[in-house]
C-alpha positions as a Python dict, from the first residue, in 0.01 Angstrom:
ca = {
    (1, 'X'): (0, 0, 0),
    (2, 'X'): (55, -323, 149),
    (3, 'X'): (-207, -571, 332),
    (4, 'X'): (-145, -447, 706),
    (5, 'X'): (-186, -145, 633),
    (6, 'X'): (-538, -129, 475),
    (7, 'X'): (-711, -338, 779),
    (8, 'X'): (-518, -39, 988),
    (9, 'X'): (-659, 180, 811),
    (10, 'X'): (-1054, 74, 1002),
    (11, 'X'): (-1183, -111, 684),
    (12, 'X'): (-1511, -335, 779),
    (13, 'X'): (-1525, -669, 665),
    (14, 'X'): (-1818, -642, 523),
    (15, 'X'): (-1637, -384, 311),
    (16, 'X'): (-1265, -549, 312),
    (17, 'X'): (-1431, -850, 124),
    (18, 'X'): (-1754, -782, -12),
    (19, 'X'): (-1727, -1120, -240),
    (20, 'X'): (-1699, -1375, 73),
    (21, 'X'): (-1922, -1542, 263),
    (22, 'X'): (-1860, -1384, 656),
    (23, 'X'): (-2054, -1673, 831),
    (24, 'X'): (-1856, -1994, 920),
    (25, 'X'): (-2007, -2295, 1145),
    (26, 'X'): (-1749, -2479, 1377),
    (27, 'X'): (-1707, -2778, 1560),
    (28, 'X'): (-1454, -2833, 1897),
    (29, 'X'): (-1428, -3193, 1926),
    (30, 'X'): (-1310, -3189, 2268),
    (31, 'X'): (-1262, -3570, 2372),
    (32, 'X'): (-1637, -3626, 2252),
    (33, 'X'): (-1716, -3959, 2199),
    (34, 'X'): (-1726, -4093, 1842),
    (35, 'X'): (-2126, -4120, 1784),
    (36, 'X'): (-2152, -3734, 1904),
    (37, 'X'): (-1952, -3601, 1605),
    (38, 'X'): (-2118, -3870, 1403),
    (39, 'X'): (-2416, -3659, 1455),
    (40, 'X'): (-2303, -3316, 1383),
    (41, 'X'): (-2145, -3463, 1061),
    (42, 'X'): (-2531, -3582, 997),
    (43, 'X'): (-2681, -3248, 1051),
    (44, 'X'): (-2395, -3059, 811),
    (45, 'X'): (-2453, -3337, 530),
    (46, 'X'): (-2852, -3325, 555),
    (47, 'X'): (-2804, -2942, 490),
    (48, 'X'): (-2535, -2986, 273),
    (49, 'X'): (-2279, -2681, 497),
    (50, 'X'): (-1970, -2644, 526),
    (51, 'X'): (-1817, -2640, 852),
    (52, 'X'): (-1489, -2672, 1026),
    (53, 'X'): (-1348, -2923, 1297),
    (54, 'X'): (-1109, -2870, 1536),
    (55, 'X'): (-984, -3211, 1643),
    (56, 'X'): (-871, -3305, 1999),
    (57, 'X'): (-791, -3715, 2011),
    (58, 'X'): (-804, -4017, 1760),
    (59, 'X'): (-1085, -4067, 1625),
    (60, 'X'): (-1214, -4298, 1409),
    (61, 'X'): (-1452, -4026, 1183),
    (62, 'X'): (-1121, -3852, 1108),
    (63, 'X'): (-1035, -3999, 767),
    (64, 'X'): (-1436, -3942, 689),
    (65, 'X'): (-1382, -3563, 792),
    (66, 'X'): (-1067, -3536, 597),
    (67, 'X'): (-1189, -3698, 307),
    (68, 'X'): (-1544, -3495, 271),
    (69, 'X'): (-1507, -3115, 60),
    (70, 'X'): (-1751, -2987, 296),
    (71, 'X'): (-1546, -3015, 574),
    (72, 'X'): (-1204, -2848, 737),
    (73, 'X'): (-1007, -3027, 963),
    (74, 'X'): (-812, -2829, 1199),
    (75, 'X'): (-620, -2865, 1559),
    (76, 'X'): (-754, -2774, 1877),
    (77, 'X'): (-436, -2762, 2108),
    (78, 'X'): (-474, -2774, 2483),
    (79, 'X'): (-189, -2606, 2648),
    (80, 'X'): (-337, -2591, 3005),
    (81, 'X'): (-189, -2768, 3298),
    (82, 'X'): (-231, -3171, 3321),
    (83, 'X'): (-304, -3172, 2929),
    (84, 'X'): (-306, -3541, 2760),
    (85, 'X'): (-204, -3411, 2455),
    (86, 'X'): (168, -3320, 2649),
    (87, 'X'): (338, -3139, 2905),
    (88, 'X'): (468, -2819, 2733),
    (89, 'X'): (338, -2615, 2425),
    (90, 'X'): (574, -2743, 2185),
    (91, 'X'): (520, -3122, 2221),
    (92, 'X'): (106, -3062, 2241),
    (93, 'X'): (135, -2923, 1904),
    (94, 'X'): (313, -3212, 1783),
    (95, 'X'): (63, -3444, 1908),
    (96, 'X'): (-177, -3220, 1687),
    (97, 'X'): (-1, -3197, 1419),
    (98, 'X'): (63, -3569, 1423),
    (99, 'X'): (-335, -3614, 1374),
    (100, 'X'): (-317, -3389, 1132),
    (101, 'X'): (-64, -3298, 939),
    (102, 'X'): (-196, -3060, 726),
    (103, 'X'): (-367, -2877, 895),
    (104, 'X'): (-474, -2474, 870),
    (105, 'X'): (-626, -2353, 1145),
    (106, 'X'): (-671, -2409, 1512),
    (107, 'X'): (-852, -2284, 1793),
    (108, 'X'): (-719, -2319, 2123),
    (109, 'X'): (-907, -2510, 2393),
    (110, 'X'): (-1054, -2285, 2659),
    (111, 'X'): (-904, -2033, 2482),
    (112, 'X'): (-587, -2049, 2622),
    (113, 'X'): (-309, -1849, 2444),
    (114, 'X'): (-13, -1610, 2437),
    (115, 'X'): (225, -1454, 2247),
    (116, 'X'): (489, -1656, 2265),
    (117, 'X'): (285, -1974, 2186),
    (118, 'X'): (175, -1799, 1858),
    (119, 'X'): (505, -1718, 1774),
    (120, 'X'): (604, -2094, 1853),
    (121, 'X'): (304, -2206, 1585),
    (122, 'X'): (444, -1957, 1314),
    (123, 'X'): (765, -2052, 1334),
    (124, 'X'): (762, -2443, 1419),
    (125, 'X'): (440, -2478, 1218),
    (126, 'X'): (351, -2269, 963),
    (127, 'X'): (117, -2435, 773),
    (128, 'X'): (-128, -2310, 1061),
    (129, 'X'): (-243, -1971, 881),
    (130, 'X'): (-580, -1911, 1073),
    (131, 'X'): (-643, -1889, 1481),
    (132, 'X'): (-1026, -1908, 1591),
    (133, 'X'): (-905, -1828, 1987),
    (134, 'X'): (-1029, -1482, 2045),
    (135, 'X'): (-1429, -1489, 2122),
    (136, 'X'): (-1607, -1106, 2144),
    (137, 'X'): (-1981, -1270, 2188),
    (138, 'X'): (-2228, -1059, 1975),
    (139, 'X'): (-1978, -805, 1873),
    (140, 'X'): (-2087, -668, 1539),
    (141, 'X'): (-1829, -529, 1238),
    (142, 'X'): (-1546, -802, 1397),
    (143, 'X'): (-1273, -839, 1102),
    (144, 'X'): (-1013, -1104, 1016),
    (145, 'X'): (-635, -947, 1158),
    (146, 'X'): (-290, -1057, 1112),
    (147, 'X'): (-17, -1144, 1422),
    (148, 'X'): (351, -1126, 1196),
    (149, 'X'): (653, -1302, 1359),
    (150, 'X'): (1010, -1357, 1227),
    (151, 'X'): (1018, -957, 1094),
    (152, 'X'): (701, -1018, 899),
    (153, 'X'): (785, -1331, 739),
    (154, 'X'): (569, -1525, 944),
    (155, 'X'): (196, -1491, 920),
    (156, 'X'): (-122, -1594, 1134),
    (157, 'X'): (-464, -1422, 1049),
    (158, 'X'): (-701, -1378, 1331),
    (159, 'X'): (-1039, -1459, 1302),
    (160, 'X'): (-1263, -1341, 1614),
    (161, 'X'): (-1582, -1535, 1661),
    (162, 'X'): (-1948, -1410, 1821),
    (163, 'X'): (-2135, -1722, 1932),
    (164, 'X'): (-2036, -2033, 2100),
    (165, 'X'): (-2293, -2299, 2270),
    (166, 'X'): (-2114, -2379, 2664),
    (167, 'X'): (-2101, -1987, 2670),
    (168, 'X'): (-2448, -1890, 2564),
    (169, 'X'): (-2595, -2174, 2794),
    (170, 'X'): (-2558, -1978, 3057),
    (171, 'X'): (-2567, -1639, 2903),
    (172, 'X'): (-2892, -1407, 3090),
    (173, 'X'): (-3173, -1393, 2863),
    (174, 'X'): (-3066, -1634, 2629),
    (175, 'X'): (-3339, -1816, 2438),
    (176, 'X'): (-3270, -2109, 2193),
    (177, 'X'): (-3569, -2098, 2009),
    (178, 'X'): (-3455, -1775, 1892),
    (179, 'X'): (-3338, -1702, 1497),
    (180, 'X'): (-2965, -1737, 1462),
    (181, 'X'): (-2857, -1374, 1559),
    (182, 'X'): (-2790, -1152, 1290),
    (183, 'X'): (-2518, -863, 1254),
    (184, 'X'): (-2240, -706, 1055),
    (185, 'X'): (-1875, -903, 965),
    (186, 'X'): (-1810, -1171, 1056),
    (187, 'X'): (-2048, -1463, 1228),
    (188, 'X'): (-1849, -1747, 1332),
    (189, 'X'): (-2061, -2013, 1535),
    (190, 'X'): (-1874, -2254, 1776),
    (191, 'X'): (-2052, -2616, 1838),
    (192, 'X'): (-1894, -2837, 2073),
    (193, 'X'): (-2034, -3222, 1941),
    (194, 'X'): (-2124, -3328, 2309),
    (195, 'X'): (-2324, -3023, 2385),
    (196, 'X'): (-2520, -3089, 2051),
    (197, 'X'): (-2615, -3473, 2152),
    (198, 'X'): (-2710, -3323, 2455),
    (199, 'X'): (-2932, -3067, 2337),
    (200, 'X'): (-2787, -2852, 2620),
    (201, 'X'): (-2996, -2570, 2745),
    (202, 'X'): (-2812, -2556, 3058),
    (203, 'X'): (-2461, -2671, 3174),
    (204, 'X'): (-2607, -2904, 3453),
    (205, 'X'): (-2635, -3212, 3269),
    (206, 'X'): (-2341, -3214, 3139),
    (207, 'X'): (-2162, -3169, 3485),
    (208, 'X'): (-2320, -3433, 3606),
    (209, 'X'): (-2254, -3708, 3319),
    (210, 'X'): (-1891, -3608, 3377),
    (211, 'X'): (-1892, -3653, 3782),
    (212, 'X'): (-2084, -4003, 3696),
    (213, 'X'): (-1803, -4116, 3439),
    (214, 'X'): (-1476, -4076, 3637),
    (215, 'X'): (-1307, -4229, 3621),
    (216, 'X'): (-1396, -4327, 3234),
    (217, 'X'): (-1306, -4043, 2998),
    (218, 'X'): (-1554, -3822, 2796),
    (219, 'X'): (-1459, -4007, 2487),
    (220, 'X'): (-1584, -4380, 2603),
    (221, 'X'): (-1925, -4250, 2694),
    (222, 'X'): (-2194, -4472, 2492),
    (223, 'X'): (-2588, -4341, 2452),
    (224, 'X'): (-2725, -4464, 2771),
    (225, 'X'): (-2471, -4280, 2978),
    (226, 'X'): (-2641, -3976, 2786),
    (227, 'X'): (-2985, -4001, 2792),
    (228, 'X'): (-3134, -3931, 3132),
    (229, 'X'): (-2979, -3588, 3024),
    (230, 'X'): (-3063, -3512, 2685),
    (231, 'X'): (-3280, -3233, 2637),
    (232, 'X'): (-3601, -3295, 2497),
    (233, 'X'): (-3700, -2940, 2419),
    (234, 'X'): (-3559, -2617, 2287),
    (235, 'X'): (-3101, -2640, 2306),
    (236, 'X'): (-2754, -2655, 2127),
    (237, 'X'): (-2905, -2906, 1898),
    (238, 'X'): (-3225, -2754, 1773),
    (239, 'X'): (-3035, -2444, 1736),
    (240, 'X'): (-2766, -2579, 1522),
    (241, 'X'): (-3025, -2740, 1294),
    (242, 'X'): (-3122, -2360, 1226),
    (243, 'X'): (-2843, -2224, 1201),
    (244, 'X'): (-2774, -2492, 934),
    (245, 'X'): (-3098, -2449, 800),
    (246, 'X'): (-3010, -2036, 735),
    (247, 'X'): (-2627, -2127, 639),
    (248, 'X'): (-2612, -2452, 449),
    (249, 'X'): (-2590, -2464, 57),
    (250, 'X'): (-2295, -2221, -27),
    (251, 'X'): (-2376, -1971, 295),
    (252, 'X'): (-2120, -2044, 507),
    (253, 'X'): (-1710, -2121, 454),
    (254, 'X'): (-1472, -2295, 643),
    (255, 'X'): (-1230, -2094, 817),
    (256, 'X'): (-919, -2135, 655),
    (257, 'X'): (-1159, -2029, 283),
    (258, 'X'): (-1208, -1724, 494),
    (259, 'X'): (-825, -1612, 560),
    (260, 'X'): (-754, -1700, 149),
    (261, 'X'): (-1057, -1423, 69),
    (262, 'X'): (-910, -1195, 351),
    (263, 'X'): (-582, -1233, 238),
    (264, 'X'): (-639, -1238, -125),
    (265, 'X'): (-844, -883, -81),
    (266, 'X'): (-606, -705, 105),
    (267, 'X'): (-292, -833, -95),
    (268, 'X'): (-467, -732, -473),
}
C-alpha cells in the first residue's frame, strides 16, 4: 500500500506518526527590521527551541539563522500585485531562492496561492518539499497531506497550521495571557518578528507605525519609531515566551523535520 493511500484512508496524525513531535514554532519575517528578528532569535536560544523562518528580504541575521541547528530557513514568496520581490510568480521565487538556495519549505505571504503556482514550485524548484500556506485556526486532528505534480513524480507535503499572531489579535474573545491552546495533530504557531517587538494585542499600533513611516519601508524602522507603541502588558510577545517556555528543549520541530517523519511513516 503506498503513502497516499494510507493518509486517504482518515489516519490521524497523532496516529500516522506517533514518534514525532506535532508542535512546530514559526517565524514570517515579512520586511521586519533587523533588531526585531534579532529578538525572536533571543527568545528561541534562551529556551533553547527550534523554530522555522520564512525569509522575505536581505538580511543581515541570515547567515546566523542558517548557520544555527536550531533553526530552519525557509522562503516566504509574495506573489500579490506590486510585490518587490518581482512581477510574476516565477521570477519572485527566484528572488527567494536566490536568498536561499536551499531551502525546504515556504509559506506564502498572506497566504496567497494556487494550483498552478504549486505546480510551478514542484517543477522549477523542487527542493521545496513542505508548504505552511493553508491556516484552519484551532482546528484539532489537522494532518500533514501531499499535492503530486508531473504524474506523481513531483511531491509537496502540506502542512496546515492552527495559530497565527495578526489573526488572533483580532480574533473575539481572545486573551493572551491564556496557556498556549492545546489539541490533537498538529500545532503549528505562526510569529511574525514585528508583531513580537510590538507586543501586539491589537492591530492598531502597528497601522499606525506604518502610516507614520511612508514613505520609509518596514525594514529601516529603528526602536524609537517603535516605542510609543509597544505594548507594555499582556501580547504576541509574552505569549511567545510561553509558548517557548511549553515547547523549547526537544518539544517542537522545524517544519521540514516534520514532512521527513510524515513521509518516512507513511512510506515504511
Amino acid at each position: 500500500m503506498d503513502g497516499r493511500r494510507k493518509v486517504w484512508r482518515g489516519s490521524k496524525a497523532d496516529e500516522l506518526i506517533p514518534e514525532c513531535n506535532h508542535t512546530a514554532i514559526t517565524f514570517d519575517i515579512d520586511w521586519a527590521p533587523d533588531w526585531c528578528i534579532e529578538k525572536c532569535i533571543s527568545l528561541c536560544r534562551k529556551h533553547d527551541a527550534k523554530a522555522t523562518f520564512f525569509v522575505t528580504h536581505p538580511t543581515c541575521l541570515l547567515n546566523e539563522l542558517l548557520s544555527d541547528p536550531l533553526f530552519e530557513v525557509g522562503i516566504h514568496p509574495n506573489f500579490l500585485s506590486g510585490s518587490s520581490q518581482g512581477s510574476d510568480p516565477l521570477s519572485v521565487l527566484e528572488f527567494c531562492m536566490n536568498l536561499v538556495p536551499d531551502a525546504a519549505s515556504m509559506r506564502t505571504h498572506s497566504l496567497h496561492q494556487s494550483t498552478e503556482i504549486f505546480r510551478l514550485i514542484a517543477e522549477t524548484f523542487p527542493s521545496i518539499s513542505t508548504d505552511v500556506s493553508l491556516l484552519l485556526p484551532l482546528h484539532a486532528h489537522l494532518m500533514p497531506t501531499d499535492l503530486y505534480f508531473a504524474g506523481g513524480h513531483n511531491r509537496i507535503t502540506r502542512l496546515p497550521y492552527f495559530w497565527e499572531d495578526d489573526v488572533f489579535a483580532e480574533w473575539p474573545g481572545w486573551e493572551w495571557d491564556q496557556p498556549p491552546p492545546e489539541c490533537p495533530g498538529l500545532k503549528i504557531f505562526d510569529f511574525h518578528p514585528v508583531y513580537v517587538a510590538l507586543n501586539i494585542k491589537d492591530m492598531d499600533g502597528y497601522r499606525t507605525i506604518k502610516e507614520r513611516l511612508y514613505p520609509r519601508k518596514l525594514h529601516e524602522a529603528d526602536y524609537e519609531d517603535f516605542f510609543p507603541f509597544l505594548n507594555g502588558s499582556e501580547g504576541a510577545c509574552t505569549f511567545l515566551e510561553r509558548v517557548l517556555g511549553k515547547y523549547g528543549r526537544g518539544c517542537s520541530s522545524t517544519v521540514s523535520e516534520m514532512t521527513q517523519c510524515y513521509r518516512g511513516a507513511i512510506n515504511a
